[in-house]
GUFINU-97638 format. One record per residue (C-alpha): x, y, z; residue in three letters. Coordinates in steps of 0.2 Angstrom, whole numbers, padded with zeros to 4 digits, always signed. Layout:
% residues N
XYZALA
...
% end
This chain:
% residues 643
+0122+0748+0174UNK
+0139+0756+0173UNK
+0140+0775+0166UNK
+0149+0783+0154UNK
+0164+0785+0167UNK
+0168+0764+0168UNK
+0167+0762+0149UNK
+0180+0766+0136UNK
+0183+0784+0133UNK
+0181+0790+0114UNK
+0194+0798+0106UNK
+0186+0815+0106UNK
+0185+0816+0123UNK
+0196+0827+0132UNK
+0201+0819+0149UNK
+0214+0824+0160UNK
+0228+0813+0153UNK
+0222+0821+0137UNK
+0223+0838+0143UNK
+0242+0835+0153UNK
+0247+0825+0136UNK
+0245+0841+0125UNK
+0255+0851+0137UNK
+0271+0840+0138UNK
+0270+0821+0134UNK
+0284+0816+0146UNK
+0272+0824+0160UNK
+0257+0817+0156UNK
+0267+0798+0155UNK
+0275+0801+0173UNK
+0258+0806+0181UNK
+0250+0796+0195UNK
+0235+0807+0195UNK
+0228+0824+0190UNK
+0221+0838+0200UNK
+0206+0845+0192UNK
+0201+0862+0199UNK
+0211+0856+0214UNK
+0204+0841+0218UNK
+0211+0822+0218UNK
+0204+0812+0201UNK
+0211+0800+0188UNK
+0220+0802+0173UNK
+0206+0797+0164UNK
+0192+0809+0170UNK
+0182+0816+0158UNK
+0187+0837+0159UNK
+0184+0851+0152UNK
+0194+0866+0141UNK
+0188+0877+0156UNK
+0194+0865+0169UNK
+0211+0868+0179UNK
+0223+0852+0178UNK
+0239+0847+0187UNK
+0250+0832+0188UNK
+0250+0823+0202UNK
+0271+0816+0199UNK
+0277+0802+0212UNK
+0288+0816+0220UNK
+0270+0824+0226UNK
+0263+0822+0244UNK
+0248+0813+0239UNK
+0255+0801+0228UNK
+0263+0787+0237UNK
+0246+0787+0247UNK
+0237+0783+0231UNK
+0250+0772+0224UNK
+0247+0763+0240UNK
+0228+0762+0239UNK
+0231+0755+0221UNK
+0244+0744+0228UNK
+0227+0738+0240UNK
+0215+0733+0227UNK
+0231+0725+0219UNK
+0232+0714+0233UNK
+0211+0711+0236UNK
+0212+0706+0216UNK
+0224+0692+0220UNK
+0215+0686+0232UNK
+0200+0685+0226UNK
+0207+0677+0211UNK
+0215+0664+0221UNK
+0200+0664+0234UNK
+0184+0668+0225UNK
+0172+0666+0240UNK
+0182+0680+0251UNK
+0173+0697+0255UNK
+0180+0713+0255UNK
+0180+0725+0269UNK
+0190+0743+0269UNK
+0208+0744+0261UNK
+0213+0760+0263UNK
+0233+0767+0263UNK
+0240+0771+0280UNK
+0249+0789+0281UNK
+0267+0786+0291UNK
+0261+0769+0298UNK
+0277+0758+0307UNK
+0268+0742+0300UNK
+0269+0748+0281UNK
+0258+0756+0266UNK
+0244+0748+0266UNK
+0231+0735+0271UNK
+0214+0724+0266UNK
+0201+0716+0277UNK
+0195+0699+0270UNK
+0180+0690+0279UNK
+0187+0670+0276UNK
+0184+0655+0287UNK
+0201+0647+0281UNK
+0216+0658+0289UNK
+0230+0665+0278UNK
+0245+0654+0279UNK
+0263+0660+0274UNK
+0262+0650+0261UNK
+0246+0658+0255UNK
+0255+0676+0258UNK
+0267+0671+0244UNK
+0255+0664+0233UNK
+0244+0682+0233UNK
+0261+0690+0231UNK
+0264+0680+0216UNK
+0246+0685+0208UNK
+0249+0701+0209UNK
+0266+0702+0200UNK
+0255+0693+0186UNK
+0241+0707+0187UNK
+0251+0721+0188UNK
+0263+0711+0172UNK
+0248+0711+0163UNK
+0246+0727+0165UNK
+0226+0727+0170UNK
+0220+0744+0171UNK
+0209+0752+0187UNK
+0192+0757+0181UNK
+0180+0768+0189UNK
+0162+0763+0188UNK
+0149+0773+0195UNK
+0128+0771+0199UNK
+0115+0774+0208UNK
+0113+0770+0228UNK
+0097+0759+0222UNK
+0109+0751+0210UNK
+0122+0748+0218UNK
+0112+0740+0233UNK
+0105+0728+0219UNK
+0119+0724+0212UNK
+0127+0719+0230UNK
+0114+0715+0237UNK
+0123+0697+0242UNK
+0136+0706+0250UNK
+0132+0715+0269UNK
+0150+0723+0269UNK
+0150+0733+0255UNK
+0130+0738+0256UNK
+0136+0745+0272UNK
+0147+0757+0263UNK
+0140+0760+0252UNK
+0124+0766+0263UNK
+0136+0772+0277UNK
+0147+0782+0262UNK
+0142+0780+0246UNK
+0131+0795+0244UNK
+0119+0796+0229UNK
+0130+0792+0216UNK
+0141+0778+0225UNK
+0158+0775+0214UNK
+0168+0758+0212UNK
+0183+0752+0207UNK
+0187+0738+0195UNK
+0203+0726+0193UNK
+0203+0711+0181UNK
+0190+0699+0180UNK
+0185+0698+0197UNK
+0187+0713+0211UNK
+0176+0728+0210UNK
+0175+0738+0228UNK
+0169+0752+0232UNK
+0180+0767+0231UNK
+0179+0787+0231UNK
+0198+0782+0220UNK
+0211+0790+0215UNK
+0219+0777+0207UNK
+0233+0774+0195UNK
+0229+0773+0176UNK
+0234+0753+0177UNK
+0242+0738+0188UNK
+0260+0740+0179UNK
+0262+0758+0187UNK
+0264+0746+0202UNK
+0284+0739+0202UNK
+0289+0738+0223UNK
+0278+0732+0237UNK
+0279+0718+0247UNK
+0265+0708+0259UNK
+0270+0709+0276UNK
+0260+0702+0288UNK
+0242+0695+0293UNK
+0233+0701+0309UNK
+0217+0699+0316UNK
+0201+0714+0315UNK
+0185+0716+0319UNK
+0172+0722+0306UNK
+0172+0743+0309UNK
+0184+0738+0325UNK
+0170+0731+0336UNK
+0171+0714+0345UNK
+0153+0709+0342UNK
+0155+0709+0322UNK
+0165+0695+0315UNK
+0183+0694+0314UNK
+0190+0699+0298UNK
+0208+0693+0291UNK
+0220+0710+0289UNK
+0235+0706+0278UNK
+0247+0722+0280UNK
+0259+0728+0266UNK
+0268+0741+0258UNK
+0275+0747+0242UNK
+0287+0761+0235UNK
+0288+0768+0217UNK
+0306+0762+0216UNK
+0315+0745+0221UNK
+0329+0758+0229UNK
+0316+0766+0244UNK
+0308+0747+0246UNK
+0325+0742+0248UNK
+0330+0756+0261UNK
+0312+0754+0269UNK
+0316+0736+0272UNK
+0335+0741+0280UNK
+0324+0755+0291UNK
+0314+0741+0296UNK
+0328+0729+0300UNK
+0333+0743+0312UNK
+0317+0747+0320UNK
+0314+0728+0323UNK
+0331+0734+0334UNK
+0324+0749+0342UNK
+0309+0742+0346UNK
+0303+0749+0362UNK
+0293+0733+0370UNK
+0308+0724+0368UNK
+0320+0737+0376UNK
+0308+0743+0388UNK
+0310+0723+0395UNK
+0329+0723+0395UNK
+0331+0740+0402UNK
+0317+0737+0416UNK
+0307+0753+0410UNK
+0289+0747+0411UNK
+0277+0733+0409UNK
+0260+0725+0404UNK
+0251+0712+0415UNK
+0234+0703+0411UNK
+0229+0705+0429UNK
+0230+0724+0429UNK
+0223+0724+0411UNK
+0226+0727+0393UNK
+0233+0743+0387UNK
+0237+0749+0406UNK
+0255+0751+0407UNK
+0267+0749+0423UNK
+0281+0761+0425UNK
+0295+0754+0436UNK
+0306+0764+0444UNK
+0317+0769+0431UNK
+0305+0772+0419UNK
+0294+0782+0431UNK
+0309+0793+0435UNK
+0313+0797+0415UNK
+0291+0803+0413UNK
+0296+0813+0430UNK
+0309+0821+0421UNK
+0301+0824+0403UNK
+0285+0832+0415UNK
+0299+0843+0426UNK
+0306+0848+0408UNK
+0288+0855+0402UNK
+0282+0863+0418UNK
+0297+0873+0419UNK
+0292+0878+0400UNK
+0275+0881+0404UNK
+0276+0894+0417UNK
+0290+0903+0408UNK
+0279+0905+0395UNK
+0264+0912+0406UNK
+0253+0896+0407UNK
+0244+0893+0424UNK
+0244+0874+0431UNK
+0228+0865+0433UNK
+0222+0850+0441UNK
+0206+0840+0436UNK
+0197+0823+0441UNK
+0200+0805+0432UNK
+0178+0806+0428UNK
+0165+0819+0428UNK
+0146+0816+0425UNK
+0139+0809+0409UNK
+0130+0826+0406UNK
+0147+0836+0403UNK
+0150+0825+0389UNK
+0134+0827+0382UNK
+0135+0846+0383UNK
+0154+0844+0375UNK
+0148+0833+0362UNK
+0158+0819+0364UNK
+0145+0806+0369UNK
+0136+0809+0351UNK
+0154+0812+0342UNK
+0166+0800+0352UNK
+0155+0787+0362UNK
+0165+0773+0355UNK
+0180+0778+0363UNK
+0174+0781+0381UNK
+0171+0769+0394UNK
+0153+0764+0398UNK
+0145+0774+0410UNK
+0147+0769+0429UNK
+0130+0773+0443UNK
+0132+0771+0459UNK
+0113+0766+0470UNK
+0112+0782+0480UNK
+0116+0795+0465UNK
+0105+0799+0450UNK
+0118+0804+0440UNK
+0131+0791+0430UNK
+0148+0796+0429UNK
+0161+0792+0417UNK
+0180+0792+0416UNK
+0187+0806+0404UNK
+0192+0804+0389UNK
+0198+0822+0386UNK
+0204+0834+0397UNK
+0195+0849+0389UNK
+0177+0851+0398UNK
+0187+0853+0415UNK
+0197+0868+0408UNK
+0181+0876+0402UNK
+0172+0873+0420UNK
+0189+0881+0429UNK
+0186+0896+0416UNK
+0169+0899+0422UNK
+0171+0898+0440UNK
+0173+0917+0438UNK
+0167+0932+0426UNK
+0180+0936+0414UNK
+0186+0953+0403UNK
+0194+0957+0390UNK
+0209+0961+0400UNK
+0213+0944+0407UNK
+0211+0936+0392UNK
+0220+0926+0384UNK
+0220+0913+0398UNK
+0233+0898+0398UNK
+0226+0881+0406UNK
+0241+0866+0407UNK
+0240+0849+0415UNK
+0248+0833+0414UNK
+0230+0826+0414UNK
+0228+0806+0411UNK
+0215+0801+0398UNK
+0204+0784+0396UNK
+0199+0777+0379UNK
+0193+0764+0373UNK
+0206+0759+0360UNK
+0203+0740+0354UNK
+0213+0726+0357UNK
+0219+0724+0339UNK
+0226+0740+0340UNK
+0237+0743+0354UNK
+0255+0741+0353UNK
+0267+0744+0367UNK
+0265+0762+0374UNK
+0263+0768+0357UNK
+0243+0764+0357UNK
+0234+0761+0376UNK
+0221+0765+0386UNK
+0226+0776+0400UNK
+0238+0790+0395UNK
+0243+0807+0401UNK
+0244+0823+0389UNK
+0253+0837+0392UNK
+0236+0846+0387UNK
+0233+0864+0386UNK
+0219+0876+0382UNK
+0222+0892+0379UNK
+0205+0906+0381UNK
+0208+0923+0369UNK
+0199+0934+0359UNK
+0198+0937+0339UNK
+0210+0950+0340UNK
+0224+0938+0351UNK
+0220+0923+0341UNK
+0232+0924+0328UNK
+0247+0927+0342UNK
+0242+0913+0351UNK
+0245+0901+0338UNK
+0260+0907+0334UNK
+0267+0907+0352UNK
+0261+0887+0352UNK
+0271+0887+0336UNK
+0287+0893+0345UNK
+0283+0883+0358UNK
+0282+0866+0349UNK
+0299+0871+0340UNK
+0306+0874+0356UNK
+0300+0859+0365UNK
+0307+0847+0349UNK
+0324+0856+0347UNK
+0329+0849+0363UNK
+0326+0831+0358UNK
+0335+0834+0340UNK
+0319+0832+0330UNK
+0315+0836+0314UNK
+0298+0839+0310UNK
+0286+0843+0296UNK
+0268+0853+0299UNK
+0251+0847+0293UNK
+0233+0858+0294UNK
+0221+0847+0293UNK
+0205+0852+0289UNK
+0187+0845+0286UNK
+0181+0830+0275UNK
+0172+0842+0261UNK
+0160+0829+0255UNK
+0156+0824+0272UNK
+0156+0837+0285UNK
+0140+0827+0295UNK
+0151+0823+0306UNK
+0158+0840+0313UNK
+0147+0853+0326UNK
+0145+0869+0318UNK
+0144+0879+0300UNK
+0156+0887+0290UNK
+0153+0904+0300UNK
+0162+0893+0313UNK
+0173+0884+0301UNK
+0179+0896+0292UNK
+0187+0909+0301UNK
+0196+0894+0312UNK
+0205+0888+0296UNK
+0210+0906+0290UNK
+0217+0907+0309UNK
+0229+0893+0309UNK
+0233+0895+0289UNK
+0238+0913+0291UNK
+0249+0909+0308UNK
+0257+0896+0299UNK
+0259+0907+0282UNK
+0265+0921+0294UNK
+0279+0910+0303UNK
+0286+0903+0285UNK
+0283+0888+0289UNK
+0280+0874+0275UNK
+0264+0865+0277UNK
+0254+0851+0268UNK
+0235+0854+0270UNK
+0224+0836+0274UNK
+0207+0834+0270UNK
+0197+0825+0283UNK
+0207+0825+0296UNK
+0202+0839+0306UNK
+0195+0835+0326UNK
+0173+0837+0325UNK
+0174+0853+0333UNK
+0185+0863+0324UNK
+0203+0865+0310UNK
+0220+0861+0318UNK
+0240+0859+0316UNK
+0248+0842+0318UNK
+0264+0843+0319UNK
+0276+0826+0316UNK
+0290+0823+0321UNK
+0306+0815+0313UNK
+0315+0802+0322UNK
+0331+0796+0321UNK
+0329+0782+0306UNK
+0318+0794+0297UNK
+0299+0788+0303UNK
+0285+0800+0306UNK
+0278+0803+0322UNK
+0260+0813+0326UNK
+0266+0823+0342UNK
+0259+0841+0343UNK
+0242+0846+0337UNK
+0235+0863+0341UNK
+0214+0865+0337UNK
+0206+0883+0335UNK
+0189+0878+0343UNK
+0173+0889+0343UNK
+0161+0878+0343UNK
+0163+0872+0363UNK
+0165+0889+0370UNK
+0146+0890+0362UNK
+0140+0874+0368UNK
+0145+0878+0386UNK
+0140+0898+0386UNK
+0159+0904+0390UNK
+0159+0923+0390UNK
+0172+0937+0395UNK
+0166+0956+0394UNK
+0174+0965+0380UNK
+0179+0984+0378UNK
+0161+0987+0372UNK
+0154+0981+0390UNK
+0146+0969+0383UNK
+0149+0950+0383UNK
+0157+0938+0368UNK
+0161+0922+0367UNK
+0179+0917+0370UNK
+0190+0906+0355UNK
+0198+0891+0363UNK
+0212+0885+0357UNK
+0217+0865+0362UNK
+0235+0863+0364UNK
+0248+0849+0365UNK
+0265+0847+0361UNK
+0270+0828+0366UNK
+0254+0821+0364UNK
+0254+0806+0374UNK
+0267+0805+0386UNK
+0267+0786+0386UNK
+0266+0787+0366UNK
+0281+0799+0365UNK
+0290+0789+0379UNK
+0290+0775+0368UNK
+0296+0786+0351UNK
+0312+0792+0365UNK
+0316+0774+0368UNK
+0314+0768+0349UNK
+0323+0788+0341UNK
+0339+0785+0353UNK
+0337+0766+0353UNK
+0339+0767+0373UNK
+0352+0778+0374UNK
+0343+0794+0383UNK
+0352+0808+0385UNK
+0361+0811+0401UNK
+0350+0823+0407UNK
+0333+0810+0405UNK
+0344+0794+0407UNK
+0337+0787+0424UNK
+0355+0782+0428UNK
+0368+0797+0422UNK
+0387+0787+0429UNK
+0390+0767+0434UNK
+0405+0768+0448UNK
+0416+0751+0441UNK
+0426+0747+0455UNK
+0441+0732+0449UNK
+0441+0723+0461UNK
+0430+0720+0480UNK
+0443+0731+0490UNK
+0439+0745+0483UNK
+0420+0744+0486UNK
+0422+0755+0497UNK
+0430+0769+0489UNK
+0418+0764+0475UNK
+0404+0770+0486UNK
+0411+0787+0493UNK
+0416+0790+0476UNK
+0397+0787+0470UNK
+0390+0798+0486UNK
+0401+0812+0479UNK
+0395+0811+0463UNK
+0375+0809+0470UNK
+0379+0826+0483UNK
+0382+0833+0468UNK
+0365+0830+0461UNK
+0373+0817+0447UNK
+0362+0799+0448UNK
+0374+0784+0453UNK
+0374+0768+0454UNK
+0388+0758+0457UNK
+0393+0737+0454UNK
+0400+0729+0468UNK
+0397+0712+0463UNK
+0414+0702+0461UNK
+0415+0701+0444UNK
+0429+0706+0433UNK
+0429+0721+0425UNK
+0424+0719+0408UNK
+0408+0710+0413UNK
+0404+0726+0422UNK
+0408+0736+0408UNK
+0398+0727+0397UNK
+0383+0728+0408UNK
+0383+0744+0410UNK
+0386+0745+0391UNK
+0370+0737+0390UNK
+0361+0745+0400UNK
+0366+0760+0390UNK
+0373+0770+0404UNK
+0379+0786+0398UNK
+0396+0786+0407UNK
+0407+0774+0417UNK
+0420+0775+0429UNK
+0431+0762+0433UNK
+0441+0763+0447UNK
+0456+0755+0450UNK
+0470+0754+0462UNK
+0478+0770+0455UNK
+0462+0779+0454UNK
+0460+0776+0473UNK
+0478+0783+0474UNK
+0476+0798+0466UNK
+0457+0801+0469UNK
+0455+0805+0451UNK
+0442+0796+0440UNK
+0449+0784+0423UNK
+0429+0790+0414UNK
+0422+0778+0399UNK
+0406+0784+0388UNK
+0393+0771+0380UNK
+0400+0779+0362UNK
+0418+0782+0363UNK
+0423+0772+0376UNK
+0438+0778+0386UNK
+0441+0794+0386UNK
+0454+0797+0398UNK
+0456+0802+0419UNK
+0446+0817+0426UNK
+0446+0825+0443UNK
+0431+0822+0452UNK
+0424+0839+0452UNK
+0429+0841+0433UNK
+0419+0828+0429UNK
+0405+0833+0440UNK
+0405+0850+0431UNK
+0406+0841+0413UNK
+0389+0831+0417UNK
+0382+0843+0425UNK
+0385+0854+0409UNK
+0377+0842+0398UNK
+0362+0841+0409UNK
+0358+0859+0411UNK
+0362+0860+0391UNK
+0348+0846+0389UNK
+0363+0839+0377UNK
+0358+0825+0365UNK
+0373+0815+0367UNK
+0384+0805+0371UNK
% end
């Protein structure tokens, strides 16, 4: 039976559109949602006079996320107008996702075709014409496994999630999923979106379930931002990273080495050398101690950790060997390492706070249908910190891994924007620790943040199991968002593993350890390099810095002291000899995207100055030798973003 909330509401009702409509109509009409008391609902919730409620207007955070959702249960309508026999699985809005909005699973024998693509995208023009509205329909768990009781995929939600009073969605004649909402008030809120794509995906990610039908899509509250978010598209399809990792030989996949295992060749190894070089000398300015850890550890560190019942479905199985009762397994995180280094010895007060650094390489599990280039794989190194303080130095910690982040980023030209994510309120089962734990972790990183100015969107849900954190993203060059920096206050594993320093009282406490990174994964933010500058690193990561273009073969070997100058000097040099004219080396070396070009000529040898070309302006006139030694090597000590 449906309640009160899917049924019409009478006219003596006060719900949230009511209560926005009395304060200003035009408001109330632009409202994608309202926030009662602070929290996410519909328009049409039933409210109170005593009840706090806000617009949610499309220029608020949250609302293109549920614009999105809505845009979701739009396409599962279509479908299951047009398919009736389909079932649904999760159709959720994706936060700064490179493949669009939103997606919907569909269990169906038959595959999706183009052609069926256009025909879905069809219906929901008619829905959304007809201006169906979303309504939200809630019952009991014992009614709602009834009611679906022919349906294995949503009785899982709804027994996995649902909670007592599971709630559920309606759209025209034939959808109804279940959904914790918001949604729009109707289908013809919904003008620009687009289906994308269809891909392949286990049911809840695992290969033994069956294989469910993704179609991928997006959508915009205005035909203008579809239109620009189709030309940003056109461009990343450009910057792709697996594409000009190939062409510029930078790294590779093979099937005999296994999925999600990159290969850095020599130019690509050389640029992570360089980004690693760049942060050690940033750590140990800023006081951080270099650590070293192994690639697995026994099986009862995760278990103390937590991650073994919190994370076991993205570690590798466990390995034994005959002679050895203990299994080992290959880490996942870098974390229980640093806490064992911090307990090789008694601590105090006075040597906290304690600042652990490694470029430590990770193992997870991540499944096939995920990965994507080095942007999602299985083996990655993070630049991973962990930081041990006290109460009372806690505050100053963060803010110094603040400074640092905005440091780190400032020398890539990055924007960025801040996000604390904090626990799911209406489902905190899956996080160790109380609100003692909790609470004083969140008021940590909120008052840092409050203290530094800094503007922050606050996430529900979102926080790590074992305690509150920042995540920083960063803004590349055609405006996409990119998860980089995250710093987590955690209490709760300096408790599980019995860390101690003595304090001024002589007596011993429990340190706060704070996890710390700043480019996340180095593959992952190598591949956000090669896509932000569309392979055109800056001269002081760019594997080759100068090409020594000789004219013509008799002056190869001029070509080549020049190029050992340059190389003496510190500057990396290549130089084309091959007997080619001069504007196919010039164009190879343009596409390789080398920074700067010299081509030497019969005058150049004469002279024994240099006629210098850049990737961006092209010629730029004749230079001495050690002038343009000195204006490289100014550009590399600057770290300058260009040319």
């Amino acid at each position: 039976m449906e309640s009160s909330s899917a049924r019409p509401v009478a006219s003596s009702v006060l719900t949230a559109f009511r209560a926005l409509q009395a304060r200003d109509a035009e408001l109330a009409k632009r409202a994608v949602a309202a926030r009662v008391n602070g929290e996410l609902r519909d328009a049409s919730c039933v409210v109170t006079e005593a009840d706090t409620v806000e617009p949610v207007l499309p220029e608020d955070p949250d609302a293109l996320e549920i614009y999105r959702h809505s845009t979701a249960h739009l396409l599962a309508a279509a479908v299951l107008d047009l398919f009736p026999d389909t079932k649904l699985g999760a159709g959720p809005a994706l936060r700064d996702d490179p493949k669009g909005g939103f997606y919907y699973d569909f269990l169906q024998e038959k595959p999706f075709t183009p052609d069926d693509l256009a025909r879905i995208e069809k219906r929901m023009r008619e829905i959304a014409n007809r201006n169906a509205p979303f309504r939200r329909v809630e019952m009991s768990r014992e009614e709602a496994l009834q009611k679906f009781s022919a349906d294995e995929l949503k009785c899982y939600f709804i027994s996995d999630k649902g909670g007592e009073n599971p709630s559920f969605y309606t759209l025209g004649d034939q959808f109804i999923d279940f959904c914790r909402g918001p949604h729009l008030p109707s289908a013809g809120r919904i003008k620009a979106f687009k289906l994308l794509s269809v891909a392949g995906a286990y049911w809840l990610g695992d290969e033994r379930n069956p294989q469910m039908q993704r179609i991928y899509g997006t959508a915009f509250f205005t035909q203008e931002e579809h239109d620009a978010w189709l030309q940003q598209r056109e461009e990343a399809a450009k910057r792709d990273h697996r594409r000009l990792g190939k062409e510029l030989d930078l790294f590779s996949f093979t099937d005999e080495v296994g999925s999600g295992l990159a290969l850095f060749h020599p130019k690509g190894a050389l640029i992570l050398h360089l980004l690693q070089e760049f942060l050690y000398g940033e750590l140990l300015a800023c006081d951080y101690s270099l650590v070293r850890t192994p690639h697995v550890a026994s099986s009862r560190l995760w278990e103390t950790s937590g991650h073994t019942a919190k994370y076991r479905g993205d570690m590798y199985p466990a390995m034994q060997f005959e002679d050895e009762p203990l299994e080992y397994q290959l880490k996942p995180m870098n974390c229980p390492f640093h806490i064992q280094i911090y307990k090789a010895q008694p601590r105090s007060y006075r040597d906290l706070p304690i600042r652990y650094a490694e470029m430590g390489t990770v193992y997870r599990y991540e499944r096939s249908g995920v990965q994507h280039g080095l942007l999602r794989v299985r083996g990655f190194t993070q630049d991973d910190a962990h930081l041990f303080c006290t109460p009372e130095t806690l505050e100053s910690e963060i803010i110094g891994c603040l400074a640092f982040a905005r440091k780190v980023y400032a020398t890539f030209g990055f924007d960025y924007k801040i996000e604390l994510s904090v626990r799911d309120a209406q489902d905190r089962s899956k996080y160790l620790g109380g609100d003692e734990i909790w609470a004083p972790a969140e008021a940590a990183l909120t008052k840092a943040l409050d203290k530094l100015g800094l503007d922050y969107a606050r996430v529900e849900g979102e926080a790590a199991f074992y305690g509150p954190k920042i995540d920083i993203k960063v803004i590349d060059a055609i405006r996409r968002a990119w998860q980089l920096g995250t710093i987590q206050v955690d209490f709760n594993l300096p408790q599980r593993f019995g860390l101690e320093y003595i304090g001024p009282d002589n007596r011993a406490h429990a340190p706060i350890m704070v996890h710390r990174a700043i480019l996340g994964s180095l593959e992952r933010f190598f591949g956000l390099l090669i896509e932000h500058f569309g392979g055109k690193f800056p001269v002081w990561i760019a594997p080759t810095q100068v090409s020594v273009l000789p004219i013509a073969d008799r002056l190869n070997e001029r070509a080549l002291e020049v190029a050992r100058q340059l190389r003496s000097a510190g500057l990396r040099v290549e130089t084309d000899t091959r007997s080619e004219k001069i504007g196919a080396k010039i164009r190879q070396a343009q596409l390789r995207k080398i920074p700067y070009m010299i081509v030497l000529g019969d005058r150049e040898a004469e002279t024994g100055d240099l006629a210098v070309r850049t990737r961006s302006e092209g010629d730029i006139g004749t230079l001495s030798v050690a002038a343009f030694i000195a204006r490289v090597t100014d550009e590399t000590r600057r770290r300058a973003v260009t040319p």
